[in-house]
N, CA, C and O atoms as a GROMACS GRO file, in nm:
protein
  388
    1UNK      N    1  10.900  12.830   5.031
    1UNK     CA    2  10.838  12.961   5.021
    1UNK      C    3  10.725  12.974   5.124
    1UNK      O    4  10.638  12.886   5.121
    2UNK      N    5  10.719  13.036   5.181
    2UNK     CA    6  10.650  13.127   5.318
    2UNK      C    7  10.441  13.133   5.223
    2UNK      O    8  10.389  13.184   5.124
    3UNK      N    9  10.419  13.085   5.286
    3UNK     CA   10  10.246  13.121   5.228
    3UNK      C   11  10.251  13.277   5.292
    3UNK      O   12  10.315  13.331   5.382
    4UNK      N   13  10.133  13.329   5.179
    4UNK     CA   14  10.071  13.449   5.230
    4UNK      C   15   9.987  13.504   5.325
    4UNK      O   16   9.895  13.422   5.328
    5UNK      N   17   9.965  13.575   5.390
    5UNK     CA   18   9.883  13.571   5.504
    5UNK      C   19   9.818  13.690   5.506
    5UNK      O   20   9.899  13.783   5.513
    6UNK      N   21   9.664  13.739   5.502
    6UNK     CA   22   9.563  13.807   5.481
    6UNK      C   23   9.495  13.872   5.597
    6UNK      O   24   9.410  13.798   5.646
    7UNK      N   25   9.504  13.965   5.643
    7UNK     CA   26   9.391  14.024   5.781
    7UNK      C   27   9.295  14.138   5.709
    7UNK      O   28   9.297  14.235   5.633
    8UNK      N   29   9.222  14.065   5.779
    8UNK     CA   30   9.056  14.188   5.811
    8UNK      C   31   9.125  14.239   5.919
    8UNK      O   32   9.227  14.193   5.971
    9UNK      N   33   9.033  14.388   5.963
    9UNK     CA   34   9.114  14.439   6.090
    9UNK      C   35   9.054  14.555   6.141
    9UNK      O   36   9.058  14.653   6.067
   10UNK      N   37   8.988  14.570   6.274
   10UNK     CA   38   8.960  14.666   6.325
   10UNK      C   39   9.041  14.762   6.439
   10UNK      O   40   9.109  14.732   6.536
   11UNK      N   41   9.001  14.886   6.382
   11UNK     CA   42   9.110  15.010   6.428
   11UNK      C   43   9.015  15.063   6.508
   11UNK      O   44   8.900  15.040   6.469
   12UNK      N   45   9.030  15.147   6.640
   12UNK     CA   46   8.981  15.234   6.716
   12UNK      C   47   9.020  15.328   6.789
   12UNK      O   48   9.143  15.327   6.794
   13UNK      N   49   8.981  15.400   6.843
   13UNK     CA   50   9.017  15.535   6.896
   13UNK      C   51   8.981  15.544   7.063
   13UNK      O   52   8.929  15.436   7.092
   14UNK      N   53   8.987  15.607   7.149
   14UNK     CA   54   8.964  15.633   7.270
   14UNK      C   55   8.749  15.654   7.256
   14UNK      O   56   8.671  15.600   7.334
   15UNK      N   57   8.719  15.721   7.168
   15UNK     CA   58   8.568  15.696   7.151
   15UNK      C   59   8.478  15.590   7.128
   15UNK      O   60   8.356  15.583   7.144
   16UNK      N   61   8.611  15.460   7.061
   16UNK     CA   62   8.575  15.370   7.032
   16UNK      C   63   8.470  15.392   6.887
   16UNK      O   64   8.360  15.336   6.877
   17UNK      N   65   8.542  15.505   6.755
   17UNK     CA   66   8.511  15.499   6.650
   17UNK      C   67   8.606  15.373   6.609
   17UNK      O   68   8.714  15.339   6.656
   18UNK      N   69   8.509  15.300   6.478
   18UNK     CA   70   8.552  15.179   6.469
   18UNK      C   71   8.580  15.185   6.288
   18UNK      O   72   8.492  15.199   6.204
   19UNK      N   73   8.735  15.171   6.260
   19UNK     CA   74   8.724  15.130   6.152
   19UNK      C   75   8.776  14.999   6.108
   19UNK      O   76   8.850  14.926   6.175
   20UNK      N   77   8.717  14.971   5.954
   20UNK     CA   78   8.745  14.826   5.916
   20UNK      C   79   8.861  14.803   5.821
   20UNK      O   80   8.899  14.920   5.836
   21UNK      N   81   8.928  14.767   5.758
   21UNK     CA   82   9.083  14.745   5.680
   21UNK      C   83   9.100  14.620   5.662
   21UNK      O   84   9.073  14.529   5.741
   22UNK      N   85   9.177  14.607   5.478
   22UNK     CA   86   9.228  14.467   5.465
   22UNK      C   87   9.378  14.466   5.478
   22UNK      O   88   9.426  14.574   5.442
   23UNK      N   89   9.454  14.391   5.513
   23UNK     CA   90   9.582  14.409   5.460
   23UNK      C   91   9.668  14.285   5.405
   23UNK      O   92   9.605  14.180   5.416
   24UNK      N   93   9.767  14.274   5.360
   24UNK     CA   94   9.873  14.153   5.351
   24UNK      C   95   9.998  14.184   5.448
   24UNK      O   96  10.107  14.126   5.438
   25UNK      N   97   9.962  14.299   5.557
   25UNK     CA   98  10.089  14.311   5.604
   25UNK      C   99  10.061  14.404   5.741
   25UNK      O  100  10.079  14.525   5.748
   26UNK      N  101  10.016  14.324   5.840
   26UNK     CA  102   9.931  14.381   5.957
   26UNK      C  103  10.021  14.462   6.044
   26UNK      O  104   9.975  14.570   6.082
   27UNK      N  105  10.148  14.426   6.083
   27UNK     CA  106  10.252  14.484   6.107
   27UNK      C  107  10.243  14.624   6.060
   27UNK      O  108  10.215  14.717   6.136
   28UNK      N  109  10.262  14.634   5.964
   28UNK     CA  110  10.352  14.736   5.896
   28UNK      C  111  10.198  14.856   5.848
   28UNK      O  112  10.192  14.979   5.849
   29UNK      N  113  10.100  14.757   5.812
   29UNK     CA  114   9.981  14.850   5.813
   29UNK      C  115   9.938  14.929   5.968
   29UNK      O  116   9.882  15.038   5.957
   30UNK      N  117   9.958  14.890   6.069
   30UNK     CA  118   9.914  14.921   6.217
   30UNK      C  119   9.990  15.010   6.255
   30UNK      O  120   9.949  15.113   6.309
   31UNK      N  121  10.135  14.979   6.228
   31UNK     CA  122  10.220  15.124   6.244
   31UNK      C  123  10.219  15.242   6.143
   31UNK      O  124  10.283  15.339   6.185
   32UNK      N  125  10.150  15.262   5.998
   32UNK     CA  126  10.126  15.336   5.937
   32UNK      C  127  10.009  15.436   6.030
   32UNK      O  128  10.010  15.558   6.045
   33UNK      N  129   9.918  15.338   6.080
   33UNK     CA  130   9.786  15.384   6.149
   33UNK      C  131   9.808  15.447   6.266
   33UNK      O  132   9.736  15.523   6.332
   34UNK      N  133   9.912  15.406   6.283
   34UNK     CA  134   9.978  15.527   6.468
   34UNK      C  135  10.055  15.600   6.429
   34UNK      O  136  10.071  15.710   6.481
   35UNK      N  137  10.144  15.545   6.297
   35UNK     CA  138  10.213  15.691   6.274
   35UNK      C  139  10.149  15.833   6.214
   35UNK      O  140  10.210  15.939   6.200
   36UNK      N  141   9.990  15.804   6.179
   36UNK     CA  142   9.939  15.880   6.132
   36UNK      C  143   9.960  15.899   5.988
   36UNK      O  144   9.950  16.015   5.949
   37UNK      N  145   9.989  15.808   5.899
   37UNK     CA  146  10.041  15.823   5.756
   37UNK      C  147   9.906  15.755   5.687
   37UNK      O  148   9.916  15.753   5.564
   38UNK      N  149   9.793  15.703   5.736
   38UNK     CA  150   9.680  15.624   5.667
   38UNK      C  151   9.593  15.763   5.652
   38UNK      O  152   9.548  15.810   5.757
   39UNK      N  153   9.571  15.824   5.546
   39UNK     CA  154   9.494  15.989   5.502
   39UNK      C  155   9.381  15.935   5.505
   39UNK      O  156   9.345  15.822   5.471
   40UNK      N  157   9.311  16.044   5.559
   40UNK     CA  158   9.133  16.055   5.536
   40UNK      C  159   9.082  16.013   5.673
   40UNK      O  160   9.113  16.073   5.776
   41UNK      N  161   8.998  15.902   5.668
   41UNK     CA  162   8.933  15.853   5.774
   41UNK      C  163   8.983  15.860   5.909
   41UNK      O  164   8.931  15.913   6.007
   42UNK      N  165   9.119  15.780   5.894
   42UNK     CA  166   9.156  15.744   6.032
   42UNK      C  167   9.253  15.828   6.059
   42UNK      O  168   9.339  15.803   6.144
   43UNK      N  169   9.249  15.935   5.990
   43UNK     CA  170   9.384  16.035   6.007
   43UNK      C  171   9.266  16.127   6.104
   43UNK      O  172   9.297  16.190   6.205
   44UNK      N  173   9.150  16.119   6.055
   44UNK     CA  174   9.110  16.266   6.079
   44UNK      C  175   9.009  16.191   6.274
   44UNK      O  176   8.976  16.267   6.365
   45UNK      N  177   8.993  16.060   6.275
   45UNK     CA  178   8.951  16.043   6.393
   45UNK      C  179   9.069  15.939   6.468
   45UNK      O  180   9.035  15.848   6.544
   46UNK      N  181   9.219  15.972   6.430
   46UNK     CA  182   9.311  15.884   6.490
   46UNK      C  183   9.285  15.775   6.542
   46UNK      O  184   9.252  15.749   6.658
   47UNK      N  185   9.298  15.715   6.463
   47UNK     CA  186   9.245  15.554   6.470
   47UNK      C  187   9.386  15.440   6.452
   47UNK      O  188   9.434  15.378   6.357
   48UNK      N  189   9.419  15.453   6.607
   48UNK     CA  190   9.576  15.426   6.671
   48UNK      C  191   9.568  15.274   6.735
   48UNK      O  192   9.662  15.225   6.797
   49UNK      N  193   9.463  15.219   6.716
   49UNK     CA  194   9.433  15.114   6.834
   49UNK      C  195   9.401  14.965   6.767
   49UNK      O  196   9.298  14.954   6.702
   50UNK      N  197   9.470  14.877   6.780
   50UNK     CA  198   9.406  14.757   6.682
   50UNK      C  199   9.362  14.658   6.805
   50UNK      O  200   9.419  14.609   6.902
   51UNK      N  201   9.207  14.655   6.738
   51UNK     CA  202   9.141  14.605   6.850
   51UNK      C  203   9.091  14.441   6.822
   51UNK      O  204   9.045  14.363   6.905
   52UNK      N  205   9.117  14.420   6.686
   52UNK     CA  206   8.997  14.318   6.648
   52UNK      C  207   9.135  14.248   6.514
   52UNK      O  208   9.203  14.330   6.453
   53UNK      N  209   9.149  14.139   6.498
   53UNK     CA  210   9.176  14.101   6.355
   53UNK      C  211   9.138  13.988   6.292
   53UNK      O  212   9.059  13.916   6.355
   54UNK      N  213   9.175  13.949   6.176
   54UNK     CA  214   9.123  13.780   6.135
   54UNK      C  215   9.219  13.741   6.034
   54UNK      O  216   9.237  13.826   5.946
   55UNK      N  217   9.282  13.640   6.025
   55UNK     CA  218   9.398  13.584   5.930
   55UNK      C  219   9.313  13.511   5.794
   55UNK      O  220   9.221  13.432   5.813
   56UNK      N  221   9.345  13.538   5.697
   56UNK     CA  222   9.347  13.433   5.562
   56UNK      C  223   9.412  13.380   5.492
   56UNK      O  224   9.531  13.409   5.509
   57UNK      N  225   9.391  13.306   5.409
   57UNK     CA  226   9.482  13.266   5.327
   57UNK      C  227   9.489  13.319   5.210
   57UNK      O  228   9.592  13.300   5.146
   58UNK      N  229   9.385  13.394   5.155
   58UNK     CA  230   9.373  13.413   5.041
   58UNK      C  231   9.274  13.625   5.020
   58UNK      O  232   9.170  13.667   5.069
   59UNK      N  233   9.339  13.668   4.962
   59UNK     CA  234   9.276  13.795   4.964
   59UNK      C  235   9.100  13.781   4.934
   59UNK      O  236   9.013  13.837   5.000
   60UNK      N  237   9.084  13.718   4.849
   60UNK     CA  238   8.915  13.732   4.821
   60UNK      C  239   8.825  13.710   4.934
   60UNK      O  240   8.716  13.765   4.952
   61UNK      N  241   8.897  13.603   5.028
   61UNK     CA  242   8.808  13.576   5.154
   61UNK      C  243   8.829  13.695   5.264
   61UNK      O  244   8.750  13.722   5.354
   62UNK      N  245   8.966  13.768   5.233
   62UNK     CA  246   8.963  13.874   5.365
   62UNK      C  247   8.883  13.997   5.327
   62UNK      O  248   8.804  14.045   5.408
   63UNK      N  249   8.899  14.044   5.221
   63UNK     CA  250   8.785  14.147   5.115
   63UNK      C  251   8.642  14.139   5.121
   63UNK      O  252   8.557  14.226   5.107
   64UNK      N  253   8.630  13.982   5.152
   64UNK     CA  254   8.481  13.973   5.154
   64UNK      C  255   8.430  13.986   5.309
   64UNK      O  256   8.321  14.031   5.344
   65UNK      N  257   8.546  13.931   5.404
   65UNK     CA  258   8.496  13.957   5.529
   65UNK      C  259   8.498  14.050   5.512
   65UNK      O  260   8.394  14.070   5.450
   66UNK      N  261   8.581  14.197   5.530
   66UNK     CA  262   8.570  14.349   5.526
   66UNK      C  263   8.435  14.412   5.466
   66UNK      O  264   8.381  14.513   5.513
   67UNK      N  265   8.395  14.351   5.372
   67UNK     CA  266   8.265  14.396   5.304
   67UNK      C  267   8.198  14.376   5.384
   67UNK      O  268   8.122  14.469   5.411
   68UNK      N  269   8.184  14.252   5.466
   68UNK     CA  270   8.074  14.201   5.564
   68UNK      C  271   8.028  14.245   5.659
   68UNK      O  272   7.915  14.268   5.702
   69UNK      N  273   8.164  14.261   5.704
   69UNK     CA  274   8.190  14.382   5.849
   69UNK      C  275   8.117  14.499   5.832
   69UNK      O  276   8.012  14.529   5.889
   70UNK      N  277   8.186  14.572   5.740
   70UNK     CA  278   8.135  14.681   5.715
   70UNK      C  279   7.985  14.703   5.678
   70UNK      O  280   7.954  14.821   5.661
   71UNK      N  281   7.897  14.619   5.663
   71UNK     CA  282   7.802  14.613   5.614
   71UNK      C  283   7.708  14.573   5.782
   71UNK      O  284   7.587  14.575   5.799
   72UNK      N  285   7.789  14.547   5.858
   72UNK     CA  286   7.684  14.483   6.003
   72UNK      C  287   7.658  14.634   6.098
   72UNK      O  288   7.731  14.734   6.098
   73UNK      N  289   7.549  14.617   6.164
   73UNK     CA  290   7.491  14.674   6.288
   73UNK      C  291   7.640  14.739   6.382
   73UNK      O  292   7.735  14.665   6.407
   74UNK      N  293   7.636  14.904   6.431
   74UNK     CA  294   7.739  14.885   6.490
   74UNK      C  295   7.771  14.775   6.629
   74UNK      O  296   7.879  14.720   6.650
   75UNK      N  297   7.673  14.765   6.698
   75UNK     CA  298   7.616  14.669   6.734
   75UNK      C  299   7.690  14.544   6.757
   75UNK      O  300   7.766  14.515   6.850
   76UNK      N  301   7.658  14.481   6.663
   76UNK     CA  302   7.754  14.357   6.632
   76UNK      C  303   7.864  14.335   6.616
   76UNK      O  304   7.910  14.233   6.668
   77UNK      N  305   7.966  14.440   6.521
   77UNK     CA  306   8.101  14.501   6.528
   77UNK      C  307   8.143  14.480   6.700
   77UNK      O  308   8.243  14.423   6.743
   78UNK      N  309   8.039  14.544   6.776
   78UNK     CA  310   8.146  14.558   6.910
   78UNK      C  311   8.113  14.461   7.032
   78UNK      O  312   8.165  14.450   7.143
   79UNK      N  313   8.010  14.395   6.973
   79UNK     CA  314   7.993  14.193   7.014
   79UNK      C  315   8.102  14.138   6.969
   79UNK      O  316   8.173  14.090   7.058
   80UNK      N  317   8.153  14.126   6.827
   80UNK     CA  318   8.240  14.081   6.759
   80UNK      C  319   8.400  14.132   6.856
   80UNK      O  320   8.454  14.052   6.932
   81UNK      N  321   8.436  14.228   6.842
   81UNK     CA  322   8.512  14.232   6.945
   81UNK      C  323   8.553  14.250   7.075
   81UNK      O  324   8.664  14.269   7.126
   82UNK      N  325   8.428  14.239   7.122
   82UNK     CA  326   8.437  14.180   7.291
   82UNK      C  327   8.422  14.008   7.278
   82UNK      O  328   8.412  13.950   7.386
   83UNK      N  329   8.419  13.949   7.190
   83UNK     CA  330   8.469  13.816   7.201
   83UNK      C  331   8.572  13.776   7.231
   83UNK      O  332   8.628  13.711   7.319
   84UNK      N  333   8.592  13.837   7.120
   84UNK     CA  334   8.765  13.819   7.131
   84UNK      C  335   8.869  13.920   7.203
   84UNK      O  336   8.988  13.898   7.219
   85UNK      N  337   8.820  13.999   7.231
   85UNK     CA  338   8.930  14.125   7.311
   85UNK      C  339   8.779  14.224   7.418
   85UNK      O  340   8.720  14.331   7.401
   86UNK      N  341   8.773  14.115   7.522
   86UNK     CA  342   8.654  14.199   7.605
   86UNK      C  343   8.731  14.347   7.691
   86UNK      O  344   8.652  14.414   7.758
   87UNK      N  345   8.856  14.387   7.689
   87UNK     CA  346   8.914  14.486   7.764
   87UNK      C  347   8.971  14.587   7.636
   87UNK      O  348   9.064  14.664   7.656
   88UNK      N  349   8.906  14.576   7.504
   88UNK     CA  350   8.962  14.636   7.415
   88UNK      C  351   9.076  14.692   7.408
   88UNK      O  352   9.091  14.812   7.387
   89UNK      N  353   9.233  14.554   7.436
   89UNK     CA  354   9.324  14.615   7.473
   89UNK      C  355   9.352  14.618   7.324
   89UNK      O  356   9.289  14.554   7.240
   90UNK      N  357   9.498  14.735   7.289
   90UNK     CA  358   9.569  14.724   7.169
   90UNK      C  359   9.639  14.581   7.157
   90UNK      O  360   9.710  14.526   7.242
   91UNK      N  361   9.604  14.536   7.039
   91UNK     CA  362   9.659  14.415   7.024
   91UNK      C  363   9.792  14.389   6.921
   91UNK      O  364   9.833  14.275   6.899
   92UNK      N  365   9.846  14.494   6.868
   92UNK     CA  366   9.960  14.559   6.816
   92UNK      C  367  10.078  14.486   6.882
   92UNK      O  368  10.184  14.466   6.822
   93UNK      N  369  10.056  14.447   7.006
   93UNK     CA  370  10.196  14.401   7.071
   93UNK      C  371  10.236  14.253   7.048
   93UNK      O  372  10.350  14.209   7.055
   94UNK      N  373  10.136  14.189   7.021
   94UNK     CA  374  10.108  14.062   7.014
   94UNK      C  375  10.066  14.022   6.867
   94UNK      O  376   9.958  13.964   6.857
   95UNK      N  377  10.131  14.045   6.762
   95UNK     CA  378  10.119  14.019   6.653
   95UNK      C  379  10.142  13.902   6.574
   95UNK      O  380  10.264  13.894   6.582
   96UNK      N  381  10.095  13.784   6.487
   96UNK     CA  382  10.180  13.666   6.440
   96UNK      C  383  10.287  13.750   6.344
   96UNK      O  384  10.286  13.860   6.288
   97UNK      N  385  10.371  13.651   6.353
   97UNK     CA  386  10.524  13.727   6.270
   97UNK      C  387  10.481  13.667   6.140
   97UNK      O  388  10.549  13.684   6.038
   0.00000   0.00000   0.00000
């Protein structure tokens, strides 16, 4: 049996509005987010772009990063992903299976 696998995950837009998301299914959540089917937030500032993510093993630890995130300086959010993605490319293409 296949372990489960957990992402934190940041979404962005051409303005570089930044949102935060948990999922169990990064795939399939990222294409909801371009198809425009995620209501409210990221519907209303199209938030098409996955710029940032983080794997877990376990939901409580990816929930709590998301809380964390969401809780930091915007600031730091976009330190955080110029670490890891300094050309803020979409990283959608390059997904773990």
């Amino acid at each position: 049996m296949r372990k489960k696998t957990y992402y934190t995950y940041i979404m962005t837009n051409s303005s570089k509005t930044l949102y935060i998301g948990v999922t169990n299914n990064i795939r399939e959540r990222v294409l909801e987010h371009k198809a425009g089917k995620t209501k409210g937030f990221t519907e209303k500032y199209k938030l098409k772009k996955l710029v940032y993510y983080e794997e877990f093993d376990n939901i409580y630890d990816a929930i709590a990063r998301e809380k964390q995130l969401k809780n930091w300086h915007r600031q730091w959010k976009i330190d955080l992903i110029e670490k890891m993605n300094p050309g803020w490319d979409d990283l959608s293409n390059n997904l773990p299976d």
